[in-house]
C-alpha positions as semicolon CSV with decimal commas, in nm:
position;residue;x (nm);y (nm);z (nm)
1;X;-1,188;3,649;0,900
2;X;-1,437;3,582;0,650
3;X;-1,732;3,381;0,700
4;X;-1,674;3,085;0,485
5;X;-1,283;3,120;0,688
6;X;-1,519;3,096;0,997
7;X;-1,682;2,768;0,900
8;X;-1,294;2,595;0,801
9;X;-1,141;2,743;1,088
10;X;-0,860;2,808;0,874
11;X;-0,767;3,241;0,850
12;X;-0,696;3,420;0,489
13;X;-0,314;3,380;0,590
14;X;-0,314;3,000;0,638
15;X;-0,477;2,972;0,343
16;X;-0,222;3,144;0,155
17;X;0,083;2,964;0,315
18;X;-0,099;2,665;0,219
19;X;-0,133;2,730;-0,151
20;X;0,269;2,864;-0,135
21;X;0,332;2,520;0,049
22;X;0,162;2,350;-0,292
23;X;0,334;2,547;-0,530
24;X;0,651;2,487;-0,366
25;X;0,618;2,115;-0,396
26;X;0,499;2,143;-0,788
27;X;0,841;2,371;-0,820
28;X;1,059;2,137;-0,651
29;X;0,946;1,807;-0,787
30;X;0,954;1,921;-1,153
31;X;1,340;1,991;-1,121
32;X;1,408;1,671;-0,940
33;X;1,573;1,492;-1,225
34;X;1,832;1,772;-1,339
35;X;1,913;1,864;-0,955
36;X;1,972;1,453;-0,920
37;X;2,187;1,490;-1,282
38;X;2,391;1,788;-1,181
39;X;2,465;1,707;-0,812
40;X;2,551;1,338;-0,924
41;X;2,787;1,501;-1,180
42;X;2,979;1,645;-0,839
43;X;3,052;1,388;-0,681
44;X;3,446;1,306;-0,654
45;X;3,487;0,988;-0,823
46;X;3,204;0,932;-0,993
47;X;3,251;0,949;-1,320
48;X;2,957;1,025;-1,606
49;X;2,859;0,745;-1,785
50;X;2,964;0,396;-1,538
51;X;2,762;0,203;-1,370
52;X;2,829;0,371;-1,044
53;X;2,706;0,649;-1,155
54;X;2,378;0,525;-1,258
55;X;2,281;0,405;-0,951
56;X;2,340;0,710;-0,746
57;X;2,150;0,920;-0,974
58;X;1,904;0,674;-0,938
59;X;1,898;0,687;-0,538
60;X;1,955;1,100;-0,566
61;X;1,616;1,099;-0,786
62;X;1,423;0,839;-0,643
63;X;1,461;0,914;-0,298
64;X;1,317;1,299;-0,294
65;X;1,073;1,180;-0,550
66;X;0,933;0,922;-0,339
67;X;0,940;1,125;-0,012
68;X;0,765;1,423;-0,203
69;X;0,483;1,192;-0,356
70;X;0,406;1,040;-0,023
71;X;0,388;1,350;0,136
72;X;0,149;1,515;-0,081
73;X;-0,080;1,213;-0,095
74;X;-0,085;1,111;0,249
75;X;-0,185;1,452;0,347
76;X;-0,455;1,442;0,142
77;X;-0,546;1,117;0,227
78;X;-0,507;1,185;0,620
79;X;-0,774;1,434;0,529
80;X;-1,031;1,173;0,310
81;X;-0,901;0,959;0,645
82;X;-1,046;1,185;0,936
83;X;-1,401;1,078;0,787
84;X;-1,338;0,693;0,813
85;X;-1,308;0,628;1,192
86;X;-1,236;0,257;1,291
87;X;-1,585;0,323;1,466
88;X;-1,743;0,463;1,136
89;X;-1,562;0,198;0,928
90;X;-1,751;-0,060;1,127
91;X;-2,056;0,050;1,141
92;X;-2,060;0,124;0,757
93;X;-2,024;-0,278;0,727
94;X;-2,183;-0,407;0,988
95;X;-2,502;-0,567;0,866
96;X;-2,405;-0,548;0,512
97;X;-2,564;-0,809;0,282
98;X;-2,197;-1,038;0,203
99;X;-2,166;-0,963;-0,130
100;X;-2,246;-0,603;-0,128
101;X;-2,031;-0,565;0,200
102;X;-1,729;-0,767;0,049
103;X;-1,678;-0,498;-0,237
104;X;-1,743;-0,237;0,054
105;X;-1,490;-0,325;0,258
106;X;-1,229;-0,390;-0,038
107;X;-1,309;-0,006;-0,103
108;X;-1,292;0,101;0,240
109;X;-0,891;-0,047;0,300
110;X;-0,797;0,202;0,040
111;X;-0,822;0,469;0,237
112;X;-0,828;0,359;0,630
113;X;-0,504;0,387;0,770
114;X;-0,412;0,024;0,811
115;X;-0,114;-0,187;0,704
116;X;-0,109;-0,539;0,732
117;X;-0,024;-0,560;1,123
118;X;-0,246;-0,268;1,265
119;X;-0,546;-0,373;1,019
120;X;-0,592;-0,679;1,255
121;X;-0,722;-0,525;1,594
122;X;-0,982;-0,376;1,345
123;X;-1,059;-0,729;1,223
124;X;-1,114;-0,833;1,599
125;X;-1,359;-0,540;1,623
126;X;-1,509;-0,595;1,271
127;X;-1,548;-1,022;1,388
128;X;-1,709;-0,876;1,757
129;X;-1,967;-0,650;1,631
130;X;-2,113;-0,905;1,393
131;X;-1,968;-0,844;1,003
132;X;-1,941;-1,175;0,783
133;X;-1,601;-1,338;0,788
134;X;-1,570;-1,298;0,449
135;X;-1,628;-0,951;0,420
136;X;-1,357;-0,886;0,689
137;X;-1,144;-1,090;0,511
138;X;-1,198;-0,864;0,193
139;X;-1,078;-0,534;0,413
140;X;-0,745;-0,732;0,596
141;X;-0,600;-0,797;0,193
142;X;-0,736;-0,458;0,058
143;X;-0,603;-0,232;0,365
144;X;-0,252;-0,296;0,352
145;X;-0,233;-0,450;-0,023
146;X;-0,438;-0,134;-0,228
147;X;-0,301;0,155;-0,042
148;X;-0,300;0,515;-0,186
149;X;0,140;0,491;-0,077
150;X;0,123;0,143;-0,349
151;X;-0,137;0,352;-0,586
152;X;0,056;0,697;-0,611
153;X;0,401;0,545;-0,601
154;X;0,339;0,269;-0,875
155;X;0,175;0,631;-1,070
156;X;0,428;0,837;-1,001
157;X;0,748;0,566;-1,079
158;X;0,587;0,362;-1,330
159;X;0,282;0,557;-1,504
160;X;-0,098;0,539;-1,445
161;X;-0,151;0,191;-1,658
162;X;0,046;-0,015;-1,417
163;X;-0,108;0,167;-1,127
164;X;-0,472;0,096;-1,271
165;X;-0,404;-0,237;-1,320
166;X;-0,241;-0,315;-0,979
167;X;-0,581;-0,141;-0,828
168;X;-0,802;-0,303;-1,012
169;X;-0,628;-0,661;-0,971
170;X;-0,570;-0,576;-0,591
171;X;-0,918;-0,489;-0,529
172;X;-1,041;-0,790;-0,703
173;X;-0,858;-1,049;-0,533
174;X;-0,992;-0,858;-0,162
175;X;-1,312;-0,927;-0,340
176;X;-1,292;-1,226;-0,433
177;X;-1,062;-1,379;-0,177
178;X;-1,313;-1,263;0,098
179;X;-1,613;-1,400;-0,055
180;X;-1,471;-1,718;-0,158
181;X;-1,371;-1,746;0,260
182;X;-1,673;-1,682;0,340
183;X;-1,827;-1,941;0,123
184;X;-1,608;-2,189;0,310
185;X;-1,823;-2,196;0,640
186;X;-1,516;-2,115;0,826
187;X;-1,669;-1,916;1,121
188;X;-1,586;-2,158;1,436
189;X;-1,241;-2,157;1,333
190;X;-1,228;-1,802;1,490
191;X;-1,061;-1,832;1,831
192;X;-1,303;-1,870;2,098
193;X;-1,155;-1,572;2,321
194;X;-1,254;-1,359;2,023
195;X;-1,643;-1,508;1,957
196;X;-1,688;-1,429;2,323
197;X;-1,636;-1,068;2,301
198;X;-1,930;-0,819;2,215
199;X;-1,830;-0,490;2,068
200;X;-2,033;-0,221;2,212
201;X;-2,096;0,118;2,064
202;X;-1,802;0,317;2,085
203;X;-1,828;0,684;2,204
204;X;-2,003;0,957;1,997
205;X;-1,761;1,120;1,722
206;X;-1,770;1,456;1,692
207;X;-1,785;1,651;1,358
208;X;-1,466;1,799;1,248
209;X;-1,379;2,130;1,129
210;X;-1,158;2,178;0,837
211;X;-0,877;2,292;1,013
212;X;-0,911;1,985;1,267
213;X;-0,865;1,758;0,975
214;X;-0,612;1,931;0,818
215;X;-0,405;1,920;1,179
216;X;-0,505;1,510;1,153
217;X;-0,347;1,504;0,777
218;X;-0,045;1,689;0,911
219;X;-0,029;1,423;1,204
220;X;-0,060;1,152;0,932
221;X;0,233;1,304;0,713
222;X;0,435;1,322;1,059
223;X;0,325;0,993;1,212
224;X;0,361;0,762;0,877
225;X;0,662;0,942;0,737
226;X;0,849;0,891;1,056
227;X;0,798;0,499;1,023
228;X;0,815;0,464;0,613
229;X;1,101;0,658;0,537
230;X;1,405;0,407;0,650
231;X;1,197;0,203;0,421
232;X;1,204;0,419;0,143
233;X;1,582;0,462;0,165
234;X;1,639;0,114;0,210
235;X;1,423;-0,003;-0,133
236;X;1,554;0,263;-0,329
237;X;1,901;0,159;-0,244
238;X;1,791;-0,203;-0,335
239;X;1,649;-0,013;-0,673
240;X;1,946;0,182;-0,717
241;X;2,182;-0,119;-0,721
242;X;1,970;-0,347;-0,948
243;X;1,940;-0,037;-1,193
244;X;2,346;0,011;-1,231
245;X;2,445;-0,316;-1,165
246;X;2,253;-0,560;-1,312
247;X;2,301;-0,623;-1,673
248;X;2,039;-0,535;-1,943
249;X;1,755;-0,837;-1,980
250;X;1,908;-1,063;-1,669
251;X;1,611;-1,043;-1,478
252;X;1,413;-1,143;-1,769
253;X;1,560;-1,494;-1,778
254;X;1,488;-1,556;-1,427
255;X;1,139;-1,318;-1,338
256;X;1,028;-1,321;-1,772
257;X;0,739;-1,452;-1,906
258;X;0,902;-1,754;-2,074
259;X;0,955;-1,871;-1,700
260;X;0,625;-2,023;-1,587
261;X;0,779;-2,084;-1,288
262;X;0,873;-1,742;-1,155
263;X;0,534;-1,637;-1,092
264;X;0,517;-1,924;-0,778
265;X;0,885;-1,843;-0,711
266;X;0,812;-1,473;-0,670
267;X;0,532;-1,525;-0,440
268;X;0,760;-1,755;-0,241
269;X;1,040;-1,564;-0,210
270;X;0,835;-1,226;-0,117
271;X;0,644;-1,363;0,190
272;X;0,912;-1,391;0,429
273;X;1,071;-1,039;0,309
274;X;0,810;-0,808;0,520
275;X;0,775;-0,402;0,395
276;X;0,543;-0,193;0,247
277;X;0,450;-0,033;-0,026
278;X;0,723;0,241;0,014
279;X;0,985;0,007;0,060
280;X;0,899;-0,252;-0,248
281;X;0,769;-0,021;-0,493
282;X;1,095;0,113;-0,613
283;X;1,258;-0,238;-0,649
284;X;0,931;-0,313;-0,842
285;X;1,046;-0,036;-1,076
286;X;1,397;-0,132;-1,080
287;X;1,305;-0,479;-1,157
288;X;1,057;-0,390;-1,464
289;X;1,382;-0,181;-1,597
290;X;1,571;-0,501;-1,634
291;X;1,328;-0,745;-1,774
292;X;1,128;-0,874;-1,537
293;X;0,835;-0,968;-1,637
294;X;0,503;-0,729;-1,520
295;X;0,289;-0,979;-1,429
296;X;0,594;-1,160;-1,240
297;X;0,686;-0,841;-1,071
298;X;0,332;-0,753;-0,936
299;X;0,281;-1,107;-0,790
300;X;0,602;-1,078;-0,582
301;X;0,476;-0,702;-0,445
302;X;0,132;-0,822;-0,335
303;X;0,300;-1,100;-0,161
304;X;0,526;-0,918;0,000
305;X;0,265;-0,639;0,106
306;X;-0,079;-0,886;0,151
307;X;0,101;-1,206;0,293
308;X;0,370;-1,077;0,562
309;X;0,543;-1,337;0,798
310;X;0,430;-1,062;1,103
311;X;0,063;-1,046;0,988
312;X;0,067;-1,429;0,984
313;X;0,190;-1,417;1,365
314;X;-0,088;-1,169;1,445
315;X;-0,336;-1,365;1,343
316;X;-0,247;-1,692;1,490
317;X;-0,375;-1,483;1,792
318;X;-0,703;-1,458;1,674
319;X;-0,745;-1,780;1,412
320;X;-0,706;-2,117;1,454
321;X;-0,427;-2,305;1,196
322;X;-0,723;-2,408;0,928
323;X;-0,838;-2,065;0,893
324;X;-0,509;-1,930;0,804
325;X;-0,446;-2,173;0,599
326;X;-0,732;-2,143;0,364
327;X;-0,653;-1,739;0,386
328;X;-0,325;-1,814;0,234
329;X;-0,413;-2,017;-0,002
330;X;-0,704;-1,844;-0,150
331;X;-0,505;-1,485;-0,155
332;X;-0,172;-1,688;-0,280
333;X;-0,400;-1,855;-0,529
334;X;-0,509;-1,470;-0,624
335;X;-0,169;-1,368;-0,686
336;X;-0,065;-1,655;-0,844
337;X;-0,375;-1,630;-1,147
338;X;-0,299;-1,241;-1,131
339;X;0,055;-1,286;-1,199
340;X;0,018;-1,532;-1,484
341;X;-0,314;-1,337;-1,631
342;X;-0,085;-1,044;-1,669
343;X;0,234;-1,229;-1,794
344;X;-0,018;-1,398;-2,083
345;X;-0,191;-1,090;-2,210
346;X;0,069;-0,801;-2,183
């Protein structure tokens, strides 16, 4: 070994099989569309052309495209992860001045690995150990709602404007949601099992070597594959059939911009329909493809991702009614100006 293969912990040969790994992906990923083409094309039945077989090209593209993207990024992002501890993530807010800590914790959900359910033992802890309500308010809508799966998918499907904007929006309504609840002097809403609790320090962390957080991004790919993937199939199916079957323009009489209206609808309608971003993100582009309106379309995602029916259950757990409430209705109220901004200026 070398000495700077020493210090990684990673020898000459994995180095190598991890640079053939790369180049493998690059290889496979840039013939995904003919491959989905030609193997659509031999398919008994399915004749070039219909509407049939638009949609399973669709699924036959979209579906290793997806599972390819998410790969790559969450193994890279299981890396950036294995520096952001829930430990680390707490202290790093704790004693934060509100404002500055509200914009610090929108930042930090991007990359922790929480979605809307498993995010809220972390609130607990962040609640316990003395962080503003607000600013934990700010990192339970950015963790599950400005993901790097919602970032890299929107890029990949949809091209890096609309993933920009969905960042930028997504961070600012943590932001702003957060600091707005904590404006609200809210704080003895907070169940009273949870004020009672003191978080103590946790145990010391250890410094990682490269290879040890290359074997925790390899345990990320494993672990959040194995649960995202049915949902995956499942939205690109949903995709799939929207993009064969549904006729040019329909969905832009019902999710367009004329439709002041659809903006509320959408939010609505996507609360009770719980997934992630892997799931919703290829209906999002499916939707876009017939009509729907942008701003519209990105309203009804962050609902369904930022304002789940199984978050809401969580948190009765931990919040009495009129704190939930007014965290509904100032992240609804978000999406709702987001969707209509958009829908007005693009």
């Amino acid at each position: 070994m070398t000495k700077k293969a020493d210090r990684s912990g990673l020898s000459p040969a994995e180095w190598l099989l991890g640079l053939a790994a790369l180049a493998l992906w690059f290889l496979v990923y840039r013939n995904l569309q003919g491959a989905a083409s030609w193997l659509t094309s031999r398919i008994p039945g399915v004749e070039s052309g219909t509407r049939l077989f638009s949609s399973v090209e669709f699924f036959l593209y979209d579906t290793p495209k997806v599972l390819l993207l998410l790969t790559l990024v969450v193994f890279g992002v299981g890396i950036v992860r294995s520096f952001f501890t829930p430990e680390r993530t707490r202290k790093l807010l704790a004693g934060r001045r509100e404002s500055v800590g509200n914009v610090l914790a929108a930042c930090l959900g991007i990359v922790t690995p929480f979605c809307s359910c498993s995010a809220v033992p972390l609130f607990i802890g962040f609640v316990t150990a003395g962080v503003p309500l607000g600013v934990t308010f700010s990192f339970l809508i950015s963790a599950p709602m400005v993901n790097e799966i919602a970032v890299v998918l929107l890029y990949g499907l949809l091209g890096w404007k609309v993933a920009a904007l969905y960042m930028g929006t997504g961070l600012a309504v943590a932001v702003v949601a957060g600091w707005v609840i904590g404006r609200l002097g809210l704080e003895n809403h907070v169940e009273d099992w949870v004020r009672t609790i003191r978080a103590g320090e946790g145990p010391a962390e250890e410094e990682k070597t490269f290879r040890q957080r290359v074997a925790y991004g390899l345990m990320a790919v494993r672990d959040i594959l194995g649960r995202v993937w049915i949902y995956v199939v499942a939205g690109i199916a949903v995709g799939a059939g929207i993009h064969g079957y549904v006729p040019e323009g329909f969905m832009a009489g019902i999710m367009g911009k004329a439709a002041w209206w659809s903006v509320p609808a959408a939010v609505v309608v996507g609360i009770p329909m719980y997934s992630n971003a892997a799931g919703i993100v290829p209906v999002v582009e499916a939707l876009l493809g017939k009509g729907a309106a942008l701003g519209t379309v990105l309203a009804f995602m962050m609902s369904v991702i930022a304002l789940s029916l199984p978050e809401v259950v969580i948190l009765r757990k931990v919040l009495k009614p009129r704190l939930i409430a007014a965290f509904l209705g100032v992240v609804g109220g978000g999406i709702l100006l987001v969707g209509w901004l958009f829908n007005l200026v693009l």
